[in-house]
N, C-alpha and C positions, 0 to 999 in steps of 0.2 A: 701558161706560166703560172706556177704557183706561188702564194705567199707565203710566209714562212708561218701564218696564221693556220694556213688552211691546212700544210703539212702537221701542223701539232693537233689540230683534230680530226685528221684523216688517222692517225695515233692515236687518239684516245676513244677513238669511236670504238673497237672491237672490245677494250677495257669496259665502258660505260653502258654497253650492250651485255660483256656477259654479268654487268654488276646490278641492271635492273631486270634479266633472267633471273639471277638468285634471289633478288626480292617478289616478284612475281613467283618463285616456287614456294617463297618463306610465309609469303599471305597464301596461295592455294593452300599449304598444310594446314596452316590457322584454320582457315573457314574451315575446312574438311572436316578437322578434330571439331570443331563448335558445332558443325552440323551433323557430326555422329552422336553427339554428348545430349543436344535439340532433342535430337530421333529417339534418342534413349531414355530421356527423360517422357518424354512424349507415351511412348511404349509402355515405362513400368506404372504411369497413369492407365492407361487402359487399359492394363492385365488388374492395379485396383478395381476400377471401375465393373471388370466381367466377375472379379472374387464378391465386390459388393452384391452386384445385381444376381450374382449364383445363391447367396446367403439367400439372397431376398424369395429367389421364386421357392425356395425349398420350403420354406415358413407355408405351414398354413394359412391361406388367404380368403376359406371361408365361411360364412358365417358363424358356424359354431366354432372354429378357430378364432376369429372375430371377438366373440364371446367371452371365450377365456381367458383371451388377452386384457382383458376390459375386467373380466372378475379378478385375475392376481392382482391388476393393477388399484382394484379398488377397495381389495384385502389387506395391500401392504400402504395406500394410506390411511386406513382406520387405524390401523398400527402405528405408522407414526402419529397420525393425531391423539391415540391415546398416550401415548408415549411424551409428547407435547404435554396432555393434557395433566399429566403426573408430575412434571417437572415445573408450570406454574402452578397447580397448588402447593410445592415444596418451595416453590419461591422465597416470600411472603417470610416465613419461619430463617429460611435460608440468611436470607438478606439483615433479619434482625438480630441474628448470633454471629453475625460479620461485623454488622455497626456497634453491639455491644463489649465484641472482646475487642475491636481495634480500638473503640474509644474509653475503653475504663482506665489503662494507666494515666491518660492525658487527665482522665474527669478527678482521678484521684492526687493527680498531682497537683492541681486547679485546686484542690478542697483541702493541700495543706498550704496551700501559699497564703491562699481566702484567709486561713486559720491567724498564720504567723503575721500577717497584715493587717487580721482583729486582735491580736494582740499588741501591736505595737499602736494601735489606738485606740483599746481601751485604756481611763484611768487606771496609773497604778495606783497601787497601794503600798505604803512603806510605814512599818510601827505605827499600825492603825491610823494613821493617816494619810488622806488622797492626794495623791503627787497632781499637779495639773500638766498636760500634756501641752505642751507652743500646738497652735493652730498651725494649719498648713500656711503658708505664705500665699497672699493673691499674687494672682500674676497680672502684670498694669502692662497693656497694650503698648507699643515703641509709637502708635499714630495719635494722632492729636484725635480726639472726639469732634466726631461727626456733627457740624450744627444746622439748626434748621433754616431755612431758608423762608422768609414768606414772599409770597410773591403782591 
């Protein structure tokens, strides 16, 4: 005798069977594609890997191969060292016709201010007579003066 339990999954069982068949095929294709893609990547490293090591046995590897690998390379850094060695003695010059045009308008702007600010404290003069200029005002501290303490 059956229950009426057993009848609704004696029903769903051919449903539920062919619905984790379709996910069991939906993951075999996944992996399959990721481990063609694995393989593939894998591969066009090792056809690098045979174009490097081809490059490489081709190269002369001896001694006087050796050699002249050692002489261009010690030709072309004389060259940049001279090359270096021309651009710090330009320096030097370089750097002092940088600091003099960037700073002349400032220096000369500086030397009419200086100007009109010794004029406004020098004595004047008015019908041969010297006008006196008010002193600056002091400026008096807002704090009480500091006193000594003896001990």
């Amino acid at each position: 005798m059956e229950t009426a339990q057993v009848k609704i999954e004696k029903a769903r069982g051919p449903r539920r069977l062919a619905a984790l068949q379709a996910r069991f095929d939906a993951l075999e294709v996944d992996a399959r594609e990721r481990l063609r893609k694995a393989l593939g990547a894998g591969h066009q490293r090792l056809t690098e890997l045979d174009e490097a090591l081809a490059k490489v046995s081709r190269e002369d590897w001896s001694m006087d191969g050796v050699r002249k690998r050692f002489d261009a390379l010690r030709s072309r850094a004389e060259q940049i060292r001279a090359n270096a060695m021309k651009r710090m003695t330009e320096m030097p010059g370089t750097a002092v016709s940088r600091l003099t045009n960037g700073t002349r308008v400032p220096v000369q702007n500086l030397a009419k201010e200086l100007d009109r600010l010794a004029k406004l404290l020098e004595p004047r003069v008015e019908a041969g007579r010297a006008v006196e200029v008010p002193a600056a005002p002091e400026f008096k501290s807002a704090r009480a003066p500091k006193q000594k303490v003896e001990a």
